[in-house]
PAZAPA-4460 file (N, C-alpha, C; in steps of 0.05 Angstrom, whole numbers, plus 32768, in hexadecimal, padded with zeros to 4 digits):
% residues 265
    n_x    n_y    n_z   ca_x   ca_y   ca_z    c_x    c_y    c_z   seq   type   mol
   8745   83A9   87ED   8762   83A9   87E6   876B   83C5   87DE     1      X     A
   875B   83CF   87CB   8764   83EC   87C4   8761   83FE   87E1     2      X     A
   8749   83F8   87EF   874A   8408   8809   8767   840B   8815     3      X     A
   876A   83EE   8818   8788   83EA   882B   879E   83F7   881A     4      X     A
   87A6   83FB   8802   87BB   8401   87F2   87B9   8426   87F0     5      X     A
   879F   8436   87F1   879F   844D   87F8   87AF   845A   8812     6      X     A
   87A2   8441   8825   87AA   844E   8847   87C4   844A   884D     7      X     A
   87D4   8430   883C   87EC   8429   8839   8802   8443   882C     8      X     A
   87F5   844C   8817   87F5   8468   8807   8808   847B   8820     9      X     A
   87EE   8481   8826   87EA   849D   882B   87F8   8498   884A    10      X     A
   8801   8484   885D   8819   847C   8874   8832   8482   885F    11      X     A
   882D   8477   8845   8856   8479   8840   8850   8491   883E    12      X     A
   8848   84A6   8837   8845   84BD   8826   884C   84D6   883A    13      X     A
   8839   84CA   8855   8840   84D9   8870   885A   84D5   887E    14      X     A
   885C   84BC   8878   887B   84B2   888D   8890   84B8   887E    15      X     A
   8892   84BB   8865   88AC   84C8   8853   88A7   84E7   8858    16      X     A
   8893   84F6   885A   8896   8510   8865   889F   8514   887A    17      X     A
   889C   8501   888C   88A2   850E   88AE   88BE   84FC   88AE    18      X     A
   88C6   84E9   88A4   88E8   84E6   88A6   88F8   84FA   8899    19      X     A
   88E7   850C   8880   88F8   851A   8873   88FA   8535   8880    20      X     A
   88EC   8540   8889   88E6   8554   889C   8900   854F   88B5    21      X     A
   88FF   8534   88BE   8903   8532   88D3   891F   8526   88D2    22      X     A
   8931   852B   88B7   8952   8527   88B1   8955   8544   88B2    23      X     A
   894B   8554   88AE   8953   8578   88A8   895D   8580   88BB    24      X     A
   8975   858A   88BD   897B   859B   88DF   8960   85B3   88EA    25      X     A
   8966   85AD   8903   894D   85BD   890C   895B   85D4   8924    26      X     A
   8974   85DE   8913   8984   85EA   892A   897A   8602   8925    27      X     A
   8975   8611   8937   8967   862E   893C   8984   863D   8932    28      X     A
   8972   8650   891C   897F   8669   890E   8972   8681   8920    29      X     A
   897F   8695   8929   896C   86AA   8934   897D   86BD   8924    30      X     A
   896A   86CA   8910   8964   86D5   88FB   897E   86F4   88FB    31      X     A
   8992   86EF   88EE   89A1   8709   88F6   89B4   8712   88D6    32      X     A
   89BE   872B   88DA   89CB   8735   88BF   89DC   8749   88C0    33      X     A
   89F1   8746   88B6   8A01   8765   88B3   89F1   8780   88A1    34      X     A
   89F1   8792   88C0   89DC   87A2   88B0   89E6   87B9   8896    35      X     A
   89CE   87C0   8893   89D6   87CF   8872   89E3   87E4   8876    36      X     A
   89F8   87F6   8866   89F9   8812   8875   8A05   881A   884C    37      X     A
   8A01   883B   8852   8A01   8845   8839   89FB   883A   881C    38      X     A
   89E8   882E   881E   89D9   8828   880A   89DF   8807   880A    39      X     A
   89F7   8801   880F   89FF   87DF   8807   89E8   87CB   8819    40      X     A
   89DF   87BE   880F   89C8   87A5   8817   89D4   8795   882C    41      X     A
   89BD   878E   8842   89C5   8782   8856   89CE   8766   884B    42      X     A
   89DF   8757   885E   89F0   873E   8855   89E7   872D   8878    43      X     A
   89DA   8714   8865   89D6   86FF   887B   89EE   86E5   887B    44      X     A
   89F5   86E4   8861   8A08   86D7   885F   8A05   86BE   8848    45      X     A
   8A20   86B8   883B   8A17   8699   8824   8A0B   8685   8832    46      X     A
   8A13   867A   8845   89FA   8668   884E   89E2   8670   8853    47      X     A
   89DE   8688   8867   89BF   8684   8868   89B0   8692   8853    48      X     A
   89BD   8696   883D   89AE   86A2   8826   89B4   868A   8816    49      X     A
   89BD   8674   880F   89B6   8656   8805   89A0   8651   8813    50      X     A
   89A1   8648   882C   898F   8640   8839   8973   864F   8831    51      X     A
   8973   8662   883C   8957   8671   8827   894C   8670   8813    52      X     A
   8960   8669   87FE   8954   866D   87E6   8950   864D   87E0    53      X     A
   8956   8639   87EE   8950   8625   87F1   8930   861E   87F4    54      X     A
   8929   8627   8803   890A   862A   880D   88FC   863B   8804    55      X     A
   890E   864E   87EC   88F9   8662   87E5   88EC   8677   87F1    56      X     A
   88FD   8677   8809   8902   868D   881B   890D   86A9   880F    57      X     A
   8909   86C4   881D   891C   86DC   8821   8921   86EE   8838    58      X     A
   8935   86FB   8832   8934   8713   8842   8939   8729   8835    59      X     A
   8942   872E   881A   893F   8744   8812   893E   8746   87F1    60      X     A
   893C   8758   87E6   8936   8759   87C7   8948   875D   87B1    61      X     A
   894C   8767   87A0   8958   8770   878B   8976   8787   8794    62      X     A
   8987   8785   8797   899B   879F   8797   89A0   87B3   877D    63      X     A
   8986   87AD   8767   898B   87BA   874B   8978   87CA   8753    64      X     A
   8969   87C2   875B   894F   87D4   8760   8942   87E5   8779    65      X     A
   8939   87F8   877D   8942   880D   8794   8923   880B   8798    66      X     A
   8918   87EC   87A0   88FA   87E4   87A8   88FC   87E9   87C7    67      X     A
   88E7   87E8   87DB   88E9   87DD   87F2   88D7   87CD   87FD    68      X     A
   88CD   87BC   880E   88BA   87A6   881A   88AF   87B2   8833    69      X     A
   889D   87C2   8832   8897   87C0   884F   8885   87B6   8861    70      X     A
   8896   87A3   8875   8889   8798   888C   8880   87A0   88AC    71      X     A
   8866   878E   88B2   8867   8798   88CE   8863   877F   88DC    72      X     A
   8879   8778   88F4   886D   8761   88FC   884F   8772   891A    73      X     A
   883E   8763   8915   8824   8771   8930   8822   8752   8947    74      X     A
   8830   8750   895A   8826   873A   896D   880E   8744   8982    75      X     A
   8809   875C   8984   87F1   876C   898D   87F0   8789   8983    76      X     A
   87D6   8793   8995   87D2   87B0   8987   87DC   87BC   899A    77      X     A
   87E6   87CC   899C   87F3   87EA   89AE   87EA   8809   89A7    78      X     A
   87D4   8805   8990   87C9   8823   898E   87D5   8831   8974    79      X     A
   87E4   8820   8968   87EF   8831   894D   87EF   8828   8931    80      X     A
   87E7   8811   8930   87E3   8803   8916   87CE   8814   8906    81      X     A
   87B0   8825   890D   87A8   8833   890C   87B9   884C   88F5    82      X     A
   87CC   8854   8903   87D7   8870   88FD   87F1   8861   88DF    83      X     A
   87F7   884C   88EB   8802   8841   88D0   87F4   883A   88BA    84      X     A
   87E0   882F   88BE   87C7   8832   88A4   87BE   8842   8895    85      X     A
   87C4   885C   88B2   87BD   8875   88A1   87CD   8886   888E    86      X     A
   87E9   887D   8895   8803   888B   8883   880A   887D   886D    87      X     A
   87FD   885F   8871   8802   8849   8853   87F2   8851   883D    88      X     A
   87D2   8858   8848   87C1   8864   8837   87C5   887D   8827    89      X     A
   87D0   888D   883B   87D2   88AA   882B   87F1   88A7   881E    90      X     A
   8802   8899   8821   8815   8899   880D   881A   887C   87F6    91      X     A
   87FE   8874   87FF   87FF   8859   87E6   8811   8851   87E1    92      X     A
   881D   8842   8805   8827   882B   8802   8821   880C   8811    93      X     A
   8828   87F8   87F8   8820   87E1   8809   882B   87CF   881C    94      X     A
   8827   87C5   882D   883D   87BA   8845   882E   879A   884C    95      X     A
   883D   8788   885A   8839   8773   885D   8834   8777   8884    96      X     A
   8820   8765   8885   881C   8763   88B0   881C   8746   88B4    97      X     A
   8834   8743   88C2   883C   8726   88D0   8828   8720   88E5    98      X     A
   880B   8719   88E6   87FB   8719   8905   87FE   8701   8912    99      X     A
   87FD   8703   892B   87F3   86EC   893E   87D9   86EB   8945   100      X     A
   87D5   86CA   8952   87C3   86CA   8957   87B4   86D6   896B   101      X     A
   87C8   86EA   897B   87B7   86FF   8994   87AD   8715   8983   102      X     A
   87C3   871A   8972   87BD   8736   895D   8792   872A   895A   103      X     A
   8797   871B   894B   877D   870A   8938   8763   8712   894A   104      X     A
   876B   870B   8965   875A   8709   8974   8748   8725   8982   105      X     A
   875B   8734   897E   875A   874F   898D   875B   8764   8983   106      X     A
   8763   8761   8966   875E   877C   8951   8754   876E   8938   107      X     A
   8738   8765   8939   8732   875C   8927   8731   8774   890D   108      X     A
   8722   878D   8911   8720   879B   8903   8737   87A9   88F6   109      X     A
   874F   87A9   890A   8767   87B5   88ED   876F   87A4   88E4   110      X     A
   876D   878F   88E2   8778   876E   88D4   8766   8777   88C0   111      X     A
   874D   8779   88BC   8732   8779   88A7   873B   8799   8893   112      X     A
   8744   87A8   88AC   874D   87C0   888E   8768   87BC   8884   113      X     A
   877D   87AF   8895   8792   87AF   8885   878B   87A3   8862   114      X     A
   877C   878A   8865   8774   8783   8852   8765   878D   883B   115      X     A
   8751   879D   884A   8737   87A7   8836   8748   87C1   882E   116      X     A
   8768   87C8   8833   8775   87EB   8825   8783   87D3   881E   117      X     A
   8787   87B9   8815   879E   87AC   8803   87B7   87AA   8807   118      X     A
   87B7   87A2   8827   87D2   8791   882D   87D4   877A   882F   119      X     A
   87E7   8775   8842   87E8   8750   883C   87EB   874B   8859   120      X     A
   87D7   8736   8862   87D7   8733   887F   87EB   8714   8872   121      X     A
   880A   8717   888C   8810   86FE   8887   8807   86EF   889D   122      X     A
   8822   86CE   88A4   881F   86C4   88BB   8838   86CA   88D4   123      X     A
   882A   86D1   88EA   884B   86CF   88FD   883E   86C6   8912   124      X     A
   882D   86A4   890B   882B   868C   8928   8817   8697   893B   125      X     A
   8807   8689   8942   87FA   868B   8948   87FC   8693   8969   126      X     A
   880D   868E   8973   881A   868E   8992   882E   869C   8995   127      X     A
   8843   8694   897F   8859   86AB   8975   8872   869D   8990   128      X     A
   8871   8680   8989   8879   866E   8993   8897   8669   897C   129      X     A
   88B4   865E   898A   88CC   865C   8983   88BB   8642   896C   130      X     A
   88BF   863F   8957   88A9   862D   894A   88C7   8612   8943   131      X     A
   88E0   8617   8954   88F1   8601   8949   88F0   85F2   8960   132      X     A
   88E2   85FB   8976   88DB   85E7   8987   88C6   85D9   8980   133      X     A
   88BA   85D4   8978   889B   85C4   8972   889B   85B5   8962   134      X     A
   8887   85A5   895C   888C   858F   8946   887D   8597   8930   135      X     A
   8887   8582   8922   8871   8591   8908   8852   8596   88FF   136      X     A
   8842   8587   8911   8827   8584   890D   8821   85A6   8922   137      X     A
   8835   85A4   893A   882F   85BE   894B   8833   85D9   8935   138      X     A
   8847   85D8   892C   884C   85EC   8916   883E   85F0   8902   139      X     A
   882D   85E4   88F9   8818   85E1   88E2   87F9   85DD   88F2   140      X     A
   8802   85E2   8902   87E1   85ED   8916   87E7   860D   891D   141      X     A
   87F5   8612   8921   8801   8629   892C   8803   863C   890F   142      X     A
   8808   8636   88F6   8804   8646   88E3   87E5   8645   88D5   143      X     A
   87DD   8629   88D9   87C4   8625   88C7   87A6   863E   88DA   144      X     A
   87B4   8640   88F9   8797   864F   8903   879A   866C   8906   145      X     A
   87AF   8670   8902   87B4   8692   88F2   879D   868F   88DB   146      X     A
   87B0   867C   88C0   87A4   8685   88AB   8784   867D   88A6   147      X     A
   8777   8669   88BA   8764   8675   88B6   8749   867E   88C8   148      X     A
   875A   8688   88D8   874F   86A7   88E9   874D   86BD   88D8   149      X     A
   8762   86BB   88CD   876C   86D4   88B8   874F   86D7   88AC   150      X     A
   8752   86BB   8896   873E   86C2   887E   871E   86CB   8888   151      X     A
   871B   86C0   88AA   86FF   86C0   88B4   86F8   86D9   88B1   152      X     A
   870C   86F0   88C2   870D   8710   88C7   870F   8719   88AB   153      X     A
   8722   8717   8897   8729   872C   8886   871A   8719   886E   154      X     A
   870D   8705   8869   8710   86F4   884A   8723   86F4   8842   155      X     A
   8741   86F6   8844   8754   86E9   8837   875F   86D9   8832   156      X     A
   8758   86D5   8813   8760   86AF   8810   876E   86A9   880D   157      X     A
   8780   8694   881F   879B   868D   881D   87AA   86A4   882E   158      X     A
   87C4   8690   8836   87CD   86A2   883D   87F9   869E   8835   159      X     A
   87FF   86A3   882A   8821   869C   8825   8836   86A4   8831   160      X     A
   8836   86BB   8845   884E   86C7   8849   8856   86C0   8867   161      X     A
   8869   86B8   8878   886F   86B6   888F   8883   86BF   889A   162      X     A
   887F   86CD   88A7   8897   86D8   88BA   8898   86CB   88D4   163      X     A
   88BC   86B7   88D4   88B4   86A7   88F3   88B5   86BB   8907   164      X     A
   889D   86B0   891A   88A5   86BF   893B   88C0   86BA   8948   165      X     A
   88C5   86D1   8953   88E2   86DA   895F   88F8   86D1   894C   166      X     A
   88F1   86D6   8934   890F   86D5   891F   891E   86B5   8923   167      X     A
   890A   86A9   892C   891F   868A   8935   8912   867B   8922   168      X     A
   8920   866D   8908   891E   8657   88F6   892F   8649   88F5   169      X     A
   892B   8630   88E8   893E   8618   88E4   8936   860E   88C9   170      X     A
   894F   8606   88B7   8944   85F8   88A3   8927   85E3   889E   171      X     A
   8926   85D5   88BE   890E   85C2   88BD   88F3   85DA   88C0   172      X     A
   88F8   85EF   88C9   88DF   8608   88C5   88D6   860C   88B4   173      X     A
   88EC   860E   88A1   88EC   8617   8882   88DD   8607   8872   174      X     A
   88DE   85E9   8873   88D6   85DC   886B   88C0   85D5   8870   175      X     A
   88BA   85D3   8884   889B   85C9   8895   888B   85E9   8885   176      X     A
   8892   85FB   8884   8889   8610   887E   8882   8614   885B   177      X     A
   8890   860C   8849   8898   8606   8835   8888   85F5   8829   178      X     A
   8882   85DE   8833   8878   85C8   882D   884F   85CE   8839   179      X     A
   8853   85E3   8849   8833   85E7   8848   8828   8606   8849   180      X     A
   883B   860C   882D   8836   8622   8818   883A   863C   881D   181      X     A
   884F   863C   8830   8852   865D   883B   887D   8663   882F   182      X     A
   8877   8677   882A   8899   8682   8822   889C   8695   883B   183      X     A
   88B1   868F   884B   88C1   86A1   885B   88CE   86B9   8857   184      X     A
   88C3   86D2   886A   88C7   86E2   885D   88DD   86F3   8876   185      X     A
   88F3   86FF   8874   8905   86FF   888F   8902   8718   8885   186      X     A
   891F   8735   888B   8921   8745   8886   8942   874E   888E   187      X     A
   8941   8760   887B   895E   8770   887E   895D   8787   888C   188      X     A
   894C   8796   8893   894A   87AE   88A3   8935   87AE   88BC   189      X     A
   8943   87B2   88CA   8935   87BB   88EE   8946   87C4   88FE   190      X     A
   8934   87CB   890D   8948   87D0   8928   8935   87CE   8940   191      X     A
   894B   87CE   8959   8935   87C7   8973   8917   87D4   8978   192      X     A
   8904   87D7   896E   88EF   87E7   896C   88DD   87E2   8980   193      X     A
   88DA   87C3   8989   88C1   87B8   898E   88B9   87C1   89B5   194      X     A
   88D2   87C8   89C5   88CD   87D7   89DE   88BE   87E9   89E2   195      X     A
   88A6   87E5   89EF   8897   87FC   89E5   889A   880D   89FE   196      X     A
   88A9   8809   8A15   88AE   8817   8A30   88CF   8825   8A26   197      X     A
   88D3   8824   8A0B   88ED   8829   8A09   88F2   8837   89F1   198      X     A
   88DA   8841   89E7   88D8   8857   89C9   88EB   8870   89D0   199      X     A
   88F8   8871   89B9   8908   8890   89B4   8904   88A9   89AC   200      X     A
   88E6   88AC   899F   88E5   88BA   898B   88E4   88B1   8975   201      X     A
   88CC   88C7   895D   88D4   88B5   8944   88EB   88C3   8938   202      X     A
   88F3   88CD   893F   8917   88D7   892D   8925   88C7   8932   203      X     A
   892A   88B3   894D   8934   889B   8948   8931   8886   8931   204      X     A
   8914   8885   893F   8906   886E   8924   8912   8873   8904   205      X     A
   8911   888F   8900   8918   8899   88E8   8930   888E   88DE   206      X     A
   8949   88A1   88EF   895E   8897   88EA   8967   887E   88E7   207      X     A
   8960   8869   88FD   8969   884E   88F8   895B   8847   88DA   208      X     A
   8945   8848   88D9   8939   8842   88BB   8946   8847   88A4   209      X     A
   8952   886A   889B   895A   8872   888A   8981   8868   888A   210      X     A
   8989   885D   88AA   899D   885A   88A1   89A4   8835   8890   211      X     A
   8994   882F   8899   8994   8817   888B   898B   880B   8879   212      X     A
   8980   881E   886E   896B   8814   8852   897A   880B   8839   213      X     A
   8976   8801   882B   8985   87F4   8810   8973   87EE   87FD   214      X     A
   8979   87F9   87E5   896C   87E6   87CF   8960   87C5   87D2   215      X     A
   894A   87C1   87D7   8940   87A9   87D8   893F   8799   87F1   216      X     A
   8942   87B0   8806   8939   87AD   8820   891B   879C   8829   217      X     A
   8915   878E   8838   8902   8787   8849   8909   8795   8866   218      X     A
   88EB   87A9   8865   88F1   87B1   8884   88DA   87A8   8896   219      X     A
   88E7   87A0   88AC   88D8   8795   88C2   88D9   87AB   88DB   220      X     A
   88C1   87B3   88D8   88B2   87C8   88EE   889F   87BB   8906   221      X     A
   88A4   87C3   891B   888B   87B9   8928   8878   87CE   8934   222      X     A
   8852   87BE   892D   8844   87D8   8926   8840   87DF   8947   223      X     A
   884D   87D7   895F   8849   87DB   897B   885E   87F7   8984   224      X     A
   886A   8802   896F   8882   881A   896D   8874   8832   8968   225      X     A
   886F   8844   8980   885E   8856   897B   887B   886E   896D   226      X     A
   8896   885F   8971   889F   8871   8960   889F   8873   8941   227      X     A
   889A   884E   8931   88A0   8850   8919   8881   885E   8917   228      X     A
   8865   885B   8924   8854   885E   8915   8854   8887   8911   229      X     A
   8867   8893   891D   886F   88B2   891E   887D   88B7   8906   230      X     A
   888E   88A2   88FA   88A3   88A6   88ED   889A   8898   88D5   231      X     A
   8888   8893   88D7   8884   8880   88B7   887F   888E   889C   232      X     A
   8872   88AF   88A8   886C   88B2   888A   887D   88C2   888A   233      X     A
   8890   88CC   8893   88A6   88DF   888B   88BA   88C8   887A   234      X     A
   88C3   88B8   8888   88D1   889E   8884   88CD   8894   8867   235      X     A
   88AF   889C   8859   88A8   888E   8843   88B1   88A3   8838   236      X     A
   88A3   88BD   883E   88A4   88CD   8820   88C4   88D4   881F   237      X     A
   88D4   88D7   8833   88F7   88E4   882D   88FB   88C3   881D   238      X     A
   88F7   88A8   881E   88FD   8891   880C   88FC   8896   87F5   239      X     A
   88E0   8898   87F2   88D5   88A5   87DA   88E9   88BC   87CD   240      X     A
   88F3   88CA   87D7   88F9   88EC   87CB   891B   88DA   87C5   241      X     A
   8924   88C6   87C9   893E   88BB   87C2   8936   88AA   87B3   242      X     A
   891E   889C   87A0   891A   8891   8784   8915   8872   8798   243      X     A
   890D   8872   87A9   8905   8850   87B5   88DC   8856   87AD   244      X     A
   88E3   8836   87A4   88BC   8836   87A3   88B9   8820   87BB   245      X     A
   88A1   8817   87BB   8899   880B   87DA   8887   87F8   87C6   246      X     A
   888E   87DB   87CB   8880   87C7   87BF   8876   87AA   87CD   247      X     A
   8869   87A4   87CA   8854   878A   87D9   886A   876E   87D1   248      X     A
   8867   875A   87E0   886E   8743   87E4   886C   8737   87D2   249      X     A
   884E   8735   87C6   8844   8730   87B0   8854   872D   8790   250      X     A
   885D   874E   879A   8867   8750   8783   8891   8747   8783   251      X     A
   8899   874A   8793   88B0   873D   8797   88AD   8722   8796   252      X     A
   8897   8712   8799   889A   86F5   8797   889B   86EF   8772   253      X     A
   8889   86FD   876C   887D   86F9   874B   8898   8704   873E   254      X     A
   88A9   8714   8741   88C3   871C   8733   88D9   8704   8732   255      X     A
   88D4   86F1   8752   88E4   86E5   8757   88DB   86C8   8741   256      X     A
   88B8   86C8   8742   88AD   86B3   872F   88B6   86B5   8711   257      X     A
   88B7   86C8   8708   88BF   86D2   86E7   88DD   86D0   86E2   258      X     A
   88EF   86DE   86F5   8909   86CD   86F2   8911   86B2   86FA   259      X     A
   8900   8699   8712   8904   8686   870D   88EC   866E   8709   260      X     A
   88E5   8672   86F3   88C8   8664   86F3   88C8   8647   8702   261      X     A
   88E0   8632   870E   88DC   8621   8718   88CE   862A   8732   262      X     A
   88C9   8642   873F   88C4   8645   875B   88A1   8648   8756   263      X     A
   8890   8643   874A   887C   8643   8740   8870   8624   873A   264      X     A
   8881   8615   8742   887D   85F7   8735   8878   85E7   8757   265      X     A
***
C-alpha cells in the first residue's frame, strides 16, 4: 500500500510540473536591447527585465558601480581562445565560457585550463539548438550532458550559469532552466563579432567595445574573433585606466544573494 501511495506521489508531483511548465508562454524572445552609449546602461526594457528577474535571470549589473562581467560564448575553437587566456592571465582577469558540446569535444584541454587559471566554464547546450523548440526532458538532456562532460574534462562541480544558444528564450526556458538549477545569464554589450570570414581588425573590435561599455555591463565576446582576441588586452587595461574592475559571475550573483536573501531559498 505504501508502495502504491509513493508511485502515486511522485505521478502527481511529475504531472503538476509538466502542466505547470506547460501553462507558461513558450513564445521565443530573441534576445535584444537598446544599446549603451556614453556611459548610460543598456535598456532591454520593463517587461523583459520583470521577466528576468522573475527567474532570477540577468543581463546586466549595478549602474552604481563601474564593475564589468566578462563573457565568451566558444561553440568551437578557431585558434584564439589560447591568446585570450593568455591576456586574462597576465592582467588578472576573470571571465565566464558559455561551451558546447562540440567545443567539449574538441578542445578538451582549454576547457581544463580555463578552469585550472579560475574561470567559470558555463552552459550554452549541448547542440546549441533554438531550445524553445524542444520539450522539456530534450532541454534537460541537452543541458545535463554539457554539465557533465564539463565536470569529466575540468572536475568542476556543478555547474549554474547558462547562456541560451542563439539568444532565443521563452519564459517556459526560463523556467525549465530555473527549476534544474541554472540562472540565465544574457548580456548588454556585443556586437556582430562571430563572422570569422568577416573580421575588421582589432581597432574595430576596440571601438565597438569601448563605445558601449557601461557601469555594470555583461559583455558577450565570441572567443572565434581573431579580432577581439587582438584587442582584448588593450581593451582591458584603457577599462581599467577609466576606474572599471573586471569581476566573476560568482561574485555578481552573491551581491545579488546579500541584497535579496529570498534568492538563496
Amino acid at each position: 500500500m505504501k508502495k502504491v501511495i509513493n508511485i502515486g506521489l511522485v505521478f502527481f508531483l511529475l504531472f503538476g510540473f509538466v502542466q505547470s511548465v506547460s501553462a507558461i508562454s513558450n513564445n521565443a524572445i530573441h534576445w535584444g536591447f537598446k544599446k549603451a552609449g556614453n556611459g548610460e546602461q543598456a535598456d532591454a526594457g520593463q517587461e523583459y527585465e520583470a521577466l528576468l528577474e522573475k527567474y532570477g535571470a540577468f543581463y546586466k549589473g549595478s549602474p552604481d558601480d563601474k564593475i564589468l562581467y566578462l563573457t565568451f560564448d566558444n561553440g568551437y575553437e578557431n585558434g584564439y581562445t589560447k591568446q585570450v587566456l593568455d591576456v586574462l592571465k597576465k592582467e588578472k582577469v576573470p571571465a565566464t565560457f558559455f561551451v558546447t558540446g562540440h567545443y567539449l569535444r574538441t578542445a578538451p584541454d582549454l576547457t581544463k585550463r580555463m578552469v585550472n587559471e579560475g574561470h567559470i566554464v558555463g552552459n550554452h547546450s549541448w547542440s546549441h539548438p533554438d531550445l524553445t523548440n524542444m520539450s522539456v526532458p530534450k532541454i534537460k538532456q541537452e543541458l545535463n550532458k554539457v554539465k557533465k562532460e564539463t565536470e569529466r574534462i575540468t572536475g568542476q562541480k556543478g555547474m549554474q550559469y547558462l547562456r541560451p544558444p542563439r539568444g532565443i528564450l521563452s519564459e517556459r526556458t526560463l523556467k525549465v532552466a530555473q527549476e534544474a538549477g541554472y540562472t540565465h545569464v544574457l548580456w548588454s554589450l556585443a556586437y556582430k563579432d562571430w563572422e570569422v570570414n568577416h573580421q575588421k581588425g582589432w581597432k574595430y573590435a576596440y571601438d565597438q567595445i569601448l563605445a558601449q561599455v557601461h557601469p555594470g555591463a555583461v559583455l558577450l565576446l565570441h572567443s572565434v574573433s581573431k579580432d577581439n582576441a587582438d584587442a582584448l588586452e588593450k581593451v582591458i587595461q584603457d577599462l581599467k585606466k577609466q576606474g572599471y574592475s573586471f569581476k566573476s559571475l560568482d561574485d555578481f550573483v552573491m551581491k545579488e544573494q546579500i541584497k535579496n536573501p529570498a534568492l538563496t531559498m
